[in-house]
Each structure stands twice: as C-alpha cells, then as structure tokens.
C-alpha positions as CSV (number, residue, x, y, z in Angstrom):
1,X,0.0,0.0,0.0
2,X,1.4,3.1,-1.0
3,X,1.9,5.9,2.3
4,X,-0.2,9.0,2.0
5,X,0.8,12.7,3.2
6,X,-2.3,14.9,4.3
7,X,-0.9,18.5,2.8
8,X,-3.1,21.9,3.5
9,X,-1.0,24.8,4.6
10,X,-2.1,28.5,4.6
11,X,1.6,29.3,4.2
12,X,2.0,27.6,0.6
13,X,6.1,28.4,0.5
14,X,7.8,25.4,-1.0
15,X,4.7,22.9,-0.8
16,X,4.2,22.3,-4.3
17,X,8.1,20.9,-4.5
18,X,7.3,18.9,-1.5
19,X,4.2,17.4,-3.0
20,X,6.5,16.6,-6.1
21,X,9.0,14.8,-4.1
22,X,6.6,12.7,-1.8
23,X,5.1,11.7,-5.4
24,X,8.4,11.0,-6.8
25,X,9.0,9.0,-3.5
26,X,5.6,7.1,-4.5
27,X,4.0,8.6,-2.0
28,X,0.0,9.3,-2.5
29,X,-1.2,13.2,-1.8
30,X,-4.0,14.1,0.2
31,X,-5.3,17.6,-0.2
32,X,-7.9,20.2,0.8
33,X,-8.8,22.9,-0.8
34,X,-6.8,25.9,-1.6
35,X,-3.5,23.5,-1.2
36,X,-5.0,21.1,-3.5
37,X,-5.4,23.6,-6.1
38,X,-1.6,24.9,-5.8
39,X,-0.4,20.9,-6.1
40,X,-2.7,20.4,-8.9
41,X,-1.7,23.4,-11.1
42,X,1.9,22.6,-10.2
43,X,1.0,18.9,-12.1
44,X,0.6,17.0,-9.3
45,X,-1.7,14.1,-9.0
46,X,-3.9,14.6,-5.7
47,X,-7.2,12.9,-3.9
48,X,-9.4,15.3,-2.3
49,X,-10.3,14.6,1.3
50,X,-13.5,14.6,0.6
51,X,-13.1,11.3,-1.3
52,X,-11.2,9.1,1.6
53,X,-14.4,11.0,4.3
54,X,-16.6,10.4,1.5
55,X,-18.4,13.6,2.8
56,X,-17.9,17.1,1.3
57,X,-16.6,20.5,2.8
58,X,-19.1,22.4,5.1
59,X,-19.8,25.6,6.2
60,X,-17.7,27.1,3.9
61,X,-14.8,24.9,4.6
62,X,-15.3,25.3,8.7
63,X,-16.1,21.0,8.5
64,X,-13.8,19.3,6.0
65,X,-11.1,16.8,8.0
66,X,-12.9,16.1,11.6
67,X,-13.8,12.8,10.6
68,X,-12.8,9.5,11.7
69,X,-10.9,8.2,8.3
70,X,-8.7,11.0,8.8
71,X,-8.1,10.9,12.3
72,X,-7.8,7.3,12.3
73,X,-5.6,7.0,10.3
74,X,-3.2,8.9,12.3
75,X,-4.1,8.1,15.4
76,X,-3.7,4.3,14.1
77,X,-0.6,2.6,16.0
78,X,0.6,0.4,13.3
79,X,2.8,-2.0,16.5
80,X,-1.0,-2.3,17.8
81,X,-2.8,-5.0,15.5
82,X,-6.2,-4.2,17.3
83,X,-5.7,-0.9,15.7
84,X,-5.1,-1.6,12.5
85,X,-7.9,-4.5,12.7
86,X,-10.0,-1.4,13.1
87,X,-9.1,0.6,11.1
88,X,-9.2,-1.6,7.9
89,X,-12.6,-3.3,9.2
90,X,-14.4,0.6,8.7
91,X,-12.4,0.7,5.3
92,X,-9.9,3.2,6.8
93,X,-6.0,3.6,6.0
94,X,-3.0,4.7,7.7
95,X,-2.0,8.6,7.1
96,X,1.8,8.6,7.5
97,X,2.8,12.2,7.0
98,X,0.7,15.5,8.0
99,X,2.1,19.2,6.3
100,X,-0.7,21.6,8.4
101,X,0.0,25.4,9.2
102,X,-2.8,27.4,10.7
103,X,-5.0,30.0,9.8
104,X,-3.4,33.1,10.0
105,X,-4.7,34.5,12.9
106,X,-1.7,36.2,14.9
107,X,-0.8,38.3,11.2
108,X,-4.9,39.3,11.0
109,X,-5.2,40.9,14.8
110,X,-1.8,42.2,14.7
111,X,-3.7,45.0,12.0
112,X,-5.3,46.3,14.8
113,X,-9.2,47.2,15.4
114,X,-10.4,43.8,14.3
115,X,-13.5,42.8,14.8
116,X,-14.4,39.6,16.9
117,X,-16.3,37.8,13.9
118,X,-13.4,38.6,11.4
119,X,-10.8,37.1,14.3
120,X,-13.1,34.0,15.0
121,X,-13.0,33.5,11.1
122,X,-9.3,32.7,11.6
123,X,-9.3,30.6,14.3
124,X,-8.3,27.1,13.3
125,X,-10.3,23.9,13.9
126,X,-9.1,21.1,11.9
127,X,-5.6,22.1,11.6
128,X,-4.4,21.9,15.0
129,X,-6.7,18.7,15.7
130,X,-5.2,16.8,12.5
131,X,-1.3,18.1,13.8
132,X,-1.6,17.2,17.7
133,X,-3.2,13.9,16.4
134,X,-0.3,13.3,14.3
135,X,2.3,14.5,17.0
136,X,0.5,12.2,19.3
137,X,1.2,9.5,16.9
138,X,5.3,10.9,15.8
139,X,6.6,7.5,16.1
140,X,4.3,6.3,12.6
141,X,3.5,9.3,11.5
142,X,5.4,12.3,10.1
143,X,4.6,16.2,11.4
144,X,5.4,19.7,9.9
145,X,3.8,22.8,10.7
146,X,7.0,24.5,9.4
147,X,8.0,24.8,5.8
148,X,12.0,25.3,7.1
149,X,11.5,21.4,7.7
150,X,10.9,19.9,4.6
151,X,13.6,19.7,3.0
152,X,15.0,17.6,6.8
153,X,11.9,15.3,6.3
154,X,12.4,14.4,2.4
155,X,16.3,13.0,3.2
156,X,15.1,10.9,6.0
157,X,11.9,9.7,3.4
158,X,14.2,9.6,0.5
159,X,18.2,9.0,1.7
160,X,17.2,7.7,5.2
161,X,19.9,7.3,8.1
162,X,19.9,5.8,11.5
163,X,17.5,5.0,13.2
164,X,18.1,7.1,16.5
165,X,18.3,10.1,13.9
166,X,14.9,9.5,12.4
167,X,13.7,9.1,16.0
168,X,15.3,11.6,17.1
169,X,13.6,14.4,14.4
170,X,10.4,12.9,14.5
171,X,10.3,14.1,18.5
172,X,11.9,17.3,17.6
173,X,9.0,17.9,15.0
174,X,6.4,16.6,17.5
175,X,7.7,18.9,20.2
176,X,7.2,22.2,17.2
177,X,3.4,21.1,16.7
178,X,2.8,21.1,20.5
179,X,4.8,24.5,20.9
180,X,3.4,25.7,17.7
181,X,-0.5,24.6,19.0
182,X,-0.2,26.4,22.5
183,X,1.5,30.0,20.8
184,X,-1.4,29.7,18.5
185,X,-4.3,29.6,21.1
186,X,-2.3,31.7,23.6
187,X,-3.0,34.4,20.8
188,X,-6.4,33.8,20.3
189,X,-7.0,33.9,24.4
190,X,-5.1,37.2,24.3
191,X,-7.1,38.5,21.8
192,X,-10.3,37.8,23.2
193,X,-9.0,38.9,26.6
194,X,-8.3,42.4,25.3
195,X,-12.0,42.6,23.7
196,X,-12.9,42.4,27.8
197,X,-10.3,44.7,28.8
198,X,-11.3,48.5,30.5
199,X,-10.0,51.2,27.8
200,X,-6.6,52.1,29.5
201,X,-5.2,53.7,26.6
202,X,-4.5,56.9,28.0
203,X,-6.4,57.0,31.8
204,X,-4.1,59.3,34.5
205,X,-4.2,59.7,38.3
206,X,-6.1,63.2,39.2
207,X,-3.9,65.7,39.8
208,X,-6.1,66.8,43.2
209,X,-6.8,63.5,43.9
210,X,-5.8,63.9,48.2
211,X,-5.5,60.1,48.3
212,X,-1.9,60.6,46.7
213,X,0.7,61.0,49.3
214,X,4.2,62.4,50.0
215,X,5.5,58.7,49.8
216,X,5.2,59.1,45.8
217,X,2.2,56.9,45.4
218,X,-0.4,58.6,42.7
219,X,-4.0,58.3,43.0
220,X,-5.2,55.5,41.9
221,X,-6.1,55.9,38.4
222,X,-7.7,52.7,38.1
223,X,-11.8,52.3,37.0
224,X,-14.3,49.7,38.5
225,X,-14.2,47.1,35.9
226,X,-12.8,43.8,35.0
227,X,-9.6,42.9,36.8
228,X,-6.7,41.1,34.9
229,X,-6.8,37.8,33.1
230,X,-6.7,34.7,35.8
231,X,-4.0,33.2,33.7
232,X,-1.3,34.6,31.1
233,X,0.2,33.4,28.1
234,X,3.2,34.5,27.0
235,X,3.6,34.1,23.1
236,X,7.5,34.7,22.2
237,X,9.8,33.5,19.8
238,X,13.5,33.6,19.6
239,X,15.2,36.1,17.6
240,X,18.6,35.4,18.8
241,X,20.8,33.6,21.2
242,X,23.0,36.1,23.2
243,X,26.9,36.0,24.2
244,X,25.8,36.6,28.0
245,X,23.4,38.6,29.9
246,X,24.4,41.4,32.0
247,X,26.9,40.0,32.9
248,X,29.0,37.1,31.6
249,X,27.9,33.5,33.7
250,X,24.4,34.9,33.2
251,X,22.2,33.1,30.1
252,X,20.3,35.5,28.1
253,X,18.4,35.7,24.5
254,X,16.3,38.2,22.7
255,X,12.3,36.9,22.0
256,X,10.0,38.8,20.1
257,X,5.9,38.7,19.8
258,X,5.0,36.5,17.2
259,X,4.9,37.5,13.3
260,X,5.6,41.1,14.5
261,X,9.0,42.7,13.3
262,X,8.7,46.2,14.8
263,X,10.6,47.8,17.6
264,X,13.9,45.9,18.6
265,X,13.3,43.0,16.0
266,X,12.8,45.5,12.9
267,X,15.7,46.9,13.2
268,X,18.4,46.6,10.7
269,X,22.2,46.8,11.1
270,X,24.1,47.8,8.6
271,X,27.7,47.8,10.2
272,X,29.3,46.5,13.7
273,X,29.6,43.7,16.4
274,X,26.5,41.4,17.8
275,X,24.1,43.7,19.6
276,X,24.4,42.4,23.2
277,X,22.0,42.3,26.4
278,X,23.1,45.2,27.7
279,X,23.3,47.2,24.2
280,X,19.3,46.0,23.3
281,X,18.9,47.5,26.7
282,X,20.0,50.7,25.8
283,X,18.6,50.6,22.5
284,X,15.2,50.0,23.8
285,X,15.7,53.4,26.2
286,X,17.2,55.2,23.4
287,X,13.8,54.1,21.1
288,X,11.2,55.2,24.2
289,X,13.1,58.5,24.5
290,X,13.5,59.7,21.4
291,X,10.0,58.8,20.3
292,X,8.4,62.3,21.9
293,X,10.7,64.2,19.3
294,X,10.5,61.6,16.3
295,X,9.4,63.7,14.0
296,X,9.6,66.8,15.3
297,X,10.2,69.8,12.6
298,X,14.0,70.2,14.2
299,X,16.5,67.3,14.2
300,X,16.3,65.5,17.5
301,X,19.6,63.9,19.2
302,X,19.3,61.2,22.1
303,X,22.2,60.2,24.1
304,X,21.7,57.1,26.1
305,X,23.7,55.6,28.8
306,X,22.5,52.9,30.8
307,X,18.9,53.1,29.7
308,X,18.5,56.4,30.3
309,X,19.1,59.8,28.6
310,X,22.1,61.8,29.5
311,X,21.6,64.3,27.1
312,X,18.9,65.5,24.5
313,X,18.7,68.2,22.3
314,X,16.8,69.5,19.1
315,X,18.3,71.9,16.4
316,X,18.4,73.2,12.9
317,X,20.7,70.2,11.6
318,X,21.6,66.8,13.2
319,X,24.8,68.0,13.9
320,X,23.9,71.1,16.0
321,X,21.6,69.1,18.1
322,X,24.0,66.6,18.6
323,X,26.6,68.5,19.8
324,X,23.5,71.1,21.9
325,X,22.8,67.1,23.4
326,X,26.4,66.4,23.9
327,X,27.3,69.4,25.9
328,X,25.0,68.2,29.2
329,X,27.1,65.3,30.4
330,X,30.2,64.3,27.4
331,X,31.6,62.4,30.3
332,X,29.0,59.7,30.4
333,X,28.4,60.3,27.0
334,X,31.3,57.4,26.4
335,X,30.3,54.3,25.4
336,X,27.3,55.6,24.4
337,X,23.5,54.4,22.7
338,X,22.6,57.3,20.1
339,X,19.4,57.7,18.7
340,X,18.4,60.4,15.8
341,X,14.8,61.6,14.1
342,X,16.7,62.2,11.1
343,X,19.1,60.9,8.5
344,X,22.7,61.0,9.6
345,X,24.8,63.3,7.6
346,X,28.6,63.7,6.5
347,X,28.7,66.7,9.8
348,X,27.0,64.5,11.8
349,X,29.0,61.4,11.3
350,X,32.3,63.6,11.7
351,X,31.3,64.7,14.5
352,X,30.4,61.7,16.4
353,X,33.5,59.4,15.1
354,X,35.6,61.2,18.1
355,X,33.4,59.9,20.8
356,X,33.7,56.2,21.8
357,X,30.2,55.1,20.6
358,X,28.5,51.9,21.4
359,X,25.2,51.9,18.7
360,X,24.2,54.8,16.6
361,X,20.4,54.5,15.2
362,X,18.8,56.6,12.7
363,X,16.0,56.4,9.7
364,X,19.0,56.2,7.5
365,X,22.8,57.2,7.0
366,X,23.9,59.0,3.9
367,X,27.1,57.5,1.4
368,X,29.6,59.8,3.2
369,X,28.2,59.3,6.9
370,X,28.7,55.0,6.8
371,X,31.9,55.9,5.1
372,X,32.8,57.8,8.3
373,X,31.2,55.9,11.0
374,X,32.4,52.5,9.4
375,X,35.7,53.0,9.8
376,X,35.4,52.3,13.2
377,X,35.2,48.5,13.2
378,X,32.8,47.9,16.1
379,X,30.5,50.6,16.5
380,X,27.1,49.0,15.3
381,X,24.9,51.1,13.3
382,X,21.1,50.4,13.1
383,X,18.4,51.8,11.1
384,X,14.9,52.2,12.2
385,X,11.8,52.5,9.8
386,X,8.5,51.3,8.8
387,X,6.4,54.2,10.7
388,X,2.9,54.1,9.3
389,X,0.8,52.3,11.7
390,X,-2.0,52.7,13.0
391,X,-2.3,54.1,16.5
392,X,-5.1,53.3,18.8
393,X,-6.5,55.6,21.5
394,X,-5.4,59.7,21.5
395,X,-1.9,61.5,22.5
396,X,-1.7,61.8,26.8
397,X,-3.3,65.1,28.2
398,X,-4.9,66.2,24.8
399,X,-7.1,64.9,21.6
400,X,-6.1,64.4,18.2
401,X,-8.3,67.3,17.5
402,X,-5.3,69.6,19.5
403,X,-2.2,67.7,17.8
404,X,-0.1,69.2,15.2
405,X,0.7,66.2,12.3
406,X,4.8,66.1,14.3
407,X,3.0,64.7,17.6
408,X,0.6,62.3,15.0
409,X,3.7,60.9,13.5
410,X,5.9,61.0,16.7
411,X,2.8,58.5,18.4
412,X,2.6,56.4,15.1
413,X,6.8,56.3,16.1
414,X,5.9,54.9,19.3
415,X,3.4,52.7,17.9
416,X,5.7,50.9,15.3
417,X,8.6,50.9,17.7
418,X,7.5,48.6,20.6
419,X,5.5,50.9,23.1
420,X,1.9,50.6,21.3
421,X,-0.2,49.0,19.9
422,X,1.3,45.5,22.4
423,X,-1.4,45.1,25.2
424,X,1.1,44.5,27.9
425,X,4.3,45.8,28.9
426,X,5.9,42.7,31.2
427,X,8.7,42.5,33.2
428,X,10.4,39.2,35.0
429,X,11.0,39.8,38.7
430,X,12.3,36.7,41.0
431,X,9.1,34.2,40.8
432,X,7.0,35.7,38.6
433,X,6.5,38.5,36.3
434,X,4.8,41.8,36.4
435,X,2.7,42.7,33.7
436,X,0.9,46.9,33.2
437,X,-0.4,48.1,30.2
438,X,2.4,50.0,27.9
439,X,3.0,53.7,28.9
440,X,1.3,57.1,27.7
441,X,4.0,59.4,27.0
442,X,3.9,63.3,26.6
443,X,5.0,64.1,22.7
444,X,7.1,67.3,22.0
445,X,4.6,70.2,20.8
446,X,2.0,68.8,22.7
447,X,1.1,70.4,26.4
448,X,-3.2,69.1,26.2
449,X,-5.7,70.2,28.1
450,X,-4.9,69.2,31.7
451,X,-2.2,71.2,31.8
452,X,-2.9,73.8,34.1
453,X,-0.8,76.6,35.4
454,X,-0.8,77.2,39.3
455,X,1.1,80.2,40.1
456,X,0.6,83.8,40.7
457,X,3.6,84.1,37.0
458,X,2.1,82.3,34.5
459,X,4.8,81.2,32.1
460,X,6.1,82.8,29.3
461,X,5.8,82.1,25.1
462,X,9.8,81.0,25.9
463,X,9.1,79.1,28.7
464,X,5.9,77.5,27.5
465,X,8.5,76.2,24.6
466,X,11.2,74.9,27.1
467,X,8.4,73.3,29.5
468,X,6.9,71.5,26.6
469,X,10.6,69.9,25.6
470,X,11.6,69.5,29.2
471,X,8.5,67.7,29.4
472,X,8.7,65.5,26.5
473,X,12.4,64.8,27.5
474,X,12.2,63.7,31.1
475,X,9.6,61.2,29.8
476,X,12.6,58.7,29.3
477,X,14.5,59.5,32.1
478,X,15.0,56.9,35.4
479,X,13.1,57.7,38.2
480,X,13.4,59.5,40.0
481,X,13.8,62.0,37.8
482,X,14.7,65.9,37.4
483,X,15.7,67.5,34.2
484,X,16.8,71.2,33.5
485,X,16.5,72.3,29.9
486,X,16.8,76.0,28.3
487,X,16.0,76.5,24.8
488,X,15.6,73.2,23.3
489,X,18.5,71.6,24.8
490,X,19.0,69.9,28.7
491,X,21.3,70.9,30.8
492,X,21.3,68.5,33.5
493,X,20.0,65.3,34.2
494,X,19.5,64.0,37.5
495,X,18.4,60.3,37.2
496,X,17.6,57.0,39.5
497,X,18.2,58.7,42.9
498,X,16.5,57.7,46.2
499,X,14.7,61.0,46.6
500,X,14.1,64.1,44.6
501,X,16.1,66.4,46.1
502,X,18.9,64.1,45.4
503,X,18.1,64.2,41.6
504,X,17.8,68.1,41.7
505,X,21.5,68.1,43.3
506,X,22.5,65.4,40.9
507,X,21.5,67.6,37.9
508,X,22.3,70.5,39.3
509,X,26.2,69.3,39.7
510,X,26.1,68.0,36.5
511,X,25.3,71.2,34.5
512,X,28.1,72.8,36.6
513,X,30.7,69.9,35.6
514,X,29.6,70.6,32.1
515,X,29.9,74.4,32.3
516,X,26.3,75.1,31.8
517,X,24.4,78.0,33.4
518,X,20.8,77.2,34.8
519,X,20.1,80.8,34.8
520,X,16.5,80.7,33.4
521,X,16.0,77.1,32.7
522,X,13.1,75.7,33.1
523,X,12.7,71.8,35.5
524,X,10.8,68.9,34.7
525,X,9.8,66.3,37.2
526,X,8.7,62.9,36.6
527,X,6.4,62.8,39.4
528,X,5.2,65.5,42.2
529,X,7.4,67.3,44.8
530,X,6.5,65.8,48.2
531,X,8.0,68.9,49.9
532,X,9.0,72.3,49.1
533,X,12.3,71.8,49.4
534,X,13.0,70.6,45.6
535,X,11.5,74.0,44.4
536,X,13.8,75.6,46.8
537,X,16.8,74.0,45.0
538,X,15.7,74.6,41.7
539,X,14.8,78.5,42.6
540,X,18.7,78.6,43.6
541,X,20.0,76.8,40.9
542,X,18.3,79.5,38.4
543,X,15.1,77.9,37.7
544,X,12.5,80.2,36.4
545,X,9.6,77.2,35.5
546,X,8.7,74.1,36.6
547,X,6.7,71.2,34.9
548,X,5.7,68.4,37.5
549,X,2.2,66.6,37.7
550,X,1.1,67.6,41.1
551,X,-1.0,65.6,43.4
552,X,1.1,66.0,46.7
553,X,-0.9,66.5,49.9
554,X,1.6,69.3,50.2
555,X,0.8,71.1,46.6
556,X,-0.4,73.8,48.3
557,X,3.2,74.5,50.3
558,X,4.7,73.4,46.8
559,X,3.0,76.3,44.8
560,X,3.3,78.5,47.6
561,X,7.3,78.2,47.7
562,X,6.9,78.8,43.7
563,X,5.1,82.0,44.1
564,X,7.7,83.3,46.9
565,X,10.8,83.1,44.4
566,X,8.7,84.4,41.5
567,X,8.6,81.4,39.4
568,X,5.6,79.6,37.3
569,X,4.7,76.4,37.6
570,X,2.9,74.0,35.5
571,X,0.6,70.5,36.9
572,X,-0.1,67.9,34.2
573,X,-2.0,65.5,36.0
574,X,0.3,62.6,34.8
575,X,2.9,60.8,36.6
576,X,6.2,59.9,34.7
577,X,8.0,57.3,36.9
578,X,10.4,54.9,34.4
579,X,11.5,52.3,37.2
C-alpha cells in the first residue's frame, strides 16, 4: 500500500516541490482545498479529502477533516494489530505524513481594530486537531507545521539514516506542533481577553486627587471594571541567542511577539559587532526617548547611557543638536546608545567618530556618513523605519483634534517601535512576572488640556516652549527623575536617585561639571514634589519654571514656595515614573 501525506497549509512556500517529491517518492497526496489547487496546477496528481471521508466540505470549509478516516488513520498505531484490525474493518488507511500550518490569525489581529467575527473566522479547527493527532502519533506518522522542515523530512523519506536520527527528528517535529498549537491559542486567548479589557489607553491619576501621598504613590487611576486575566500566556519567539546577559555567567536571548518585526526585531544593522543584552537595553531606552521628538520639525539627538538619557537636544541640523545634546554630560556620553529623528549626515558622522560610541540608530545614513562611521570596526549602526501604523486611542493630556501632524507621526513612532499597539508591557522579577499596560507618553509640541498653570507668574511664550521639551524629555529618564533644559536643549540630568532632592543636586552638579548655566531654565519632574524643598533648590539653581504633575498633599506649600521666588509652575496631571 502506498503511504499517503495529508498537505493543506495556509503558508504555501515550498509545498508544491514537496508534494513533487513525496510523489516521486511514491508517496500518495492528500489535499484540501486551496493546497489542493496549488499541487494540482503545479501537475501534481492529488485525492481530495473529501473522497477518503466520502463527505464534502461544510460551512464554507469550517467542517472538512474532523472525521474519523482521517483521524484514524493517524491516530492508528501500526505495532498495535487491534488498531489496524480497526481501522481496515471501517475501510480506513494509515496517514503517514501531515504538512498543516494554521490559519493566519496572529498576522490578522496584529492590524489592529479587528472585529471579533473577522478574528473567529481565523481561528483554526481542523488544523491543529489533525497536527496534535499526528504528534500524538510521531513514532508512525510524520509532522510539519514549518516549511523550514521539509527539506529535513524528504532526506530521511528519501536517503534515510539511522535509526536514532529518524527518532530523534520525529520528537523534535512533534515537540514544534505542540509548541506551535499552544503559541497559537495563547493568541487567540489574548485577543479575546483584550476585547474584555477596560479602555486604558491613555487613563491618569487626578492631579487633586488627596488620596496621593508624600511617599510618591499617585491616586489610583484605576476604574471599576474587569480585573486582569486569571491566567497569562506569553507568546515569544527567539530572535537570537545572546553572548551573556548582564553580565558574563548569566544566560540570556532576545524573543520577540510572534509575526511582529517592529521595535527591537525590525531593526536593521548595517555595520558593527553582535548587539548584546546590555546594548538591546539601551537601544530599547534610546527608542522610548527619542519617540516624543520623532518627528519633530527640528532634528532631535538622544544620548543614552544605561537606559537612560544623559543628554537630549533638538536643532536646525543633526549636527547642532548633537553637539546642543552632547554638551550636558560628554563624560557619560562614552560608550554611548545614540538615537536620531533624522538621517545621519557627512557633519554629523564627523562629529560623532571622536566619541567612543556603542550603537548609533537613525531612519538612514547617507554614502559619506557610513563611510565615516564604518571606519570604526565595532560601533554598530542600526536603522529604524517602517512608521505608518495605525495608532489606537489619543496622544496623553490632549485629543487628536489639538495635535499638530509632528505629535501624529511621533505617536505612530511609538506605535511601530514597541511601546503601542502591544497590550502588555511585562517584566520578569524573581518568581513571577509583572505585567501593566504600555505607557502614555507626553510628545514634543503637545502640552493638552490638563495642563494647568498654578502660580501667581504664568509662564512665558519662551518658557511655554522649554516646559513642553523638558517635558517630553524627562519622559525617558530613570526615576526618580529631574531635568533642567533651556532652549531646546538639557542641561542637566538627575536620574535614578533615592529622593528628589537628590536628583535636583544630581542635575544640578552635573550642568556645573559641564559648564552650563541654569540661569533661566526651566525643571521637569517625573512625578510631584513631596516637599517644598526641591523647588527651593531649583529656585537657587536659576530655575524660572517648573513642569511636575502635582498631586502632593503638600501642593499647596509646593505652589506657595513657587510664588515666593517668582517662578511659574505648570501641573499635568500625569505621573512619569520609568522604574
């Protein structure tokens, strides 16, 4: 009796060469129908599966293998005479090789707003039964749900080897399906979670809410609603083994969400070493800070060190903001991450090839710029691109109705680069894993409509300008966090310290080590001021406006510590923290 492969794929790649082979091999095909159709054109003979069920397709194909001559004849173990007494007593025959892949589900909701009949629609049946039959069964019967794999099958059909070999790739196929099956419904539970889930696309903590305390807690922004799934399935697949973690002894790899190619796994390198751990950290801080200022009218410059910025500037040409970002800490600018909004220029590249430079990413570099930077034999240089999706929900603080096109872009930035449209940001911690919904940032040119000035001074057209940059920039910036900025460019930085007043001294000292004046600068904070004494420092270190979200019991003392040096001050009604 000749042995007979079951072929129906949605991905088609290579099948039709396959079919060939198995034929070639004297193998029968089995076929459904799209699959059928691409074997037949190609001129290969194949029996419907309709004929061995003797029943026809349903339902518009919903009903078309869950029958028993299919699944008995791979569920048939051909050691078990009893088994095979069945299956030829009903007229059945063994099935000795299954090619399934599934509907493409994962690539339909990945569009984004899709409705729940057109998801279901792509929800396999059939596939997955007929491939975790036929993994059940891996010692008779052949399994690919991966096209990568037939080529690996065909030797063993055709040239053969050992026996432990053959063994041994039949479990390593088997184990694939089983993978393969639990990615798949993971998706489809995720999906239908997220139809469930309360809107928190955008949702802050009220500014006056007195619940919030001096301990740095916000109010609870949280609605009554459903509370998070019981369970949750993490659907990843490996990108890349790594060299080491953070540090060498330590495993580590870098995993991306299924069929998605955005963010870190979009990007392409053109030049340099292995990205490491450590460097795809510091890419991924360099992405979330520069996104505010993506496309922003001026040419935007992140410096990155250890996941956070220590220096950020726009300006007329990449290489003035570069140099306006350079200037706030060049120290801890070596060894640097380095993101840009714009292509990298001849200027540019000059300019950066005398700092020590761990990654440089950009849309693009121009001839003359790779001919610069790729002189240096490690420095890896990535480019970033694909930004026209979609972007659920509206910018923080404002509506789409108040955002200029730079803040529609910069969010569609965001959205392609890993911070939206992904349901969940997650994070390991020891025995478990914590899991939020991604964060809102503030975008460069956007202040919204819960903004609201405080203070006796109201700010200034300048200082409006600087608050709305100092803003956007202390978005990326470790908590806790305190920026000084002046005319599109910071000055200090003061990031990941204990207490605020701490990352006001920080950021203070490290304008002064840079030789930059604070006289008239303008201080973001990532989250409120629990006591008067960080206004204090910023009125002495030259401050003349501040941009914090409020909320302190002690907002009142805050404001009225503002008001006694003469400066304005700004609440946005959105906390900031980057732990």
């Amino acid at each position: 009796m000749k042995r007979r492969a079951l072929l129906s794929v949605s991905d088609k790649s290579g099948i039709e060469d396959f079919a060939k082979a198995l034929v070639d091999a004297g193998w029968e095909i089995l076929s459904t129908g799209g699959t059928a159709s691409a074997i037949r054109e190609a001129g290969v003979e194949v029996t419907d599966v309709a004929e061995v069920t003797g029943h026809p397709e349903m339902m518009d194909g919903r009903v078309k293998t869950l029958h028993p001559a299919i699944h008995a004849g791979l569920l048939a173990r051909r050691a078990q005479s009893d088994d095979m007494a069945a299956l030829s007593e009903h007229g059945y025959a063994p099935i000795d090789l299954v090619a399934v892949n599934l509907y493409p589900f994962r690539e339909t909701v990945a569009r984004g707003d899709v409705a729940v009949d057109e998801a279901m629609g792509k929800v396999d049946i059939g596939g997955p039964t007929m491939i975790r039959a036929a993994a059940k069964s891996h010692v008779d019967v052949w399994v690919i749900v991966d096209p990568a794999d037939y080529d690996r099958v065909l030797e063993q059909i055709t040239v053969g080897s050992d026996g432990s070999a053959e063994a041994h790739l039949r479990r390593e196929l088997a184990a694939k399906v089983f993978g393969h099956i639990s990615e798949y419904d993971g998706a489809v539970a995720t999906y239908l979670e997220e139809q469930n889930a309360p809107d928190a696309s955008g949702e802050t903590a009220d500014a006056s809410e007195e619940a919030a305390d001096a301990s740095g807690e916000a109010a609870d922004a949280s609605e009554e609603g459903e509370g998070p799934a019981a369970t949750l399935t993490l659907n990843l697949e490996l990108v890349q083994g790594l060299r080491y973690g953070e540090n060498p002894g330590q495993d580590a790899a870098f995993y991306r969400w299924p069929g998605r190619k955005d963010g870190l796994a979009g990007l392409e390198q053109l030049h340099g070493k292995e990205l490491s751990y450590n460097n795809l950290l510091d890419v991924d801080g360099a992405l979330l800070s520069l996104a505010p200022f993506a496309y922003s009218s001026k040419a935007a410059v992140c410096i990155v060190k250890h996941t956070t910025p220590c220096g950020l500037a726009v300006g007329d040409s990449v290489v003035t903001a570069y140099e306006r970002a350079l200037a706030t800490d060049p120290m801890s600018a070596f060894g640097s991450v380095i993101s840009v909004n714009r292509q990298i220029d001849e200027a540019a590249a000059e300019a950066m090839s005398s700092l020590f430079i761990e990654c440089v990413l950009a849309p693009g570099f121009d001839e003359a710029a790779l001919e610069i930077l790729t002189r240096k034999k490690n420095v890896r240089l990535l480019v970033y691109g694909g930004i026209d999706a979609p972007v659920a929900g509206e910018p923080e603080g404002g509506s789409w109705a108040d955002a200029t096109d730079e803040v529609r872009r910069s969010a569609r930035f965001l959205a392609e680069h890993g911070r939206r449209p992904e349901p969940r940001a997650v994070r390991g911690v020891y025995g478990g894993m914590l899991v939020q919904s991604p964060p809102s940032l503030p975008f460069y040119g956007l202040e919204g409509g819960a903004w609201r000035p405080c203070t006796s001074r109201v700010p200034t057209e300048e200082e409006w300008d600087d608050l709305r940059f100092a803003w956007a920039a202390v978005s990326g910036v470790k908590s806790n966090a305190i920026l000084f900025a002046r005319g599109g460019a910071t000055l200090g930085i003061g990031a990941g310290q204990m207490s605020r007043v701490d990352a006001s001294r920080l950021a203070v000292r490290k304008a002064a080590d840079a030789g930059l004046d604070l006289k008239g600068a303008v201080l973001a904070s990532d989250a409120f001021f629990p006591f008067r004494d960080g206004i204090d420092a910023a009125a002495e270190a030259g401050a003349r406006a501040i941009v914090q979200p409020g909320g302190s019991v002690r907002d009142v003392e805050v404001i009225e510590a503002a008001n006694k040096h003469g400066m304005a001050m700004v609440l946005t009604g959105q906390r900031l923290f980057r732990h």
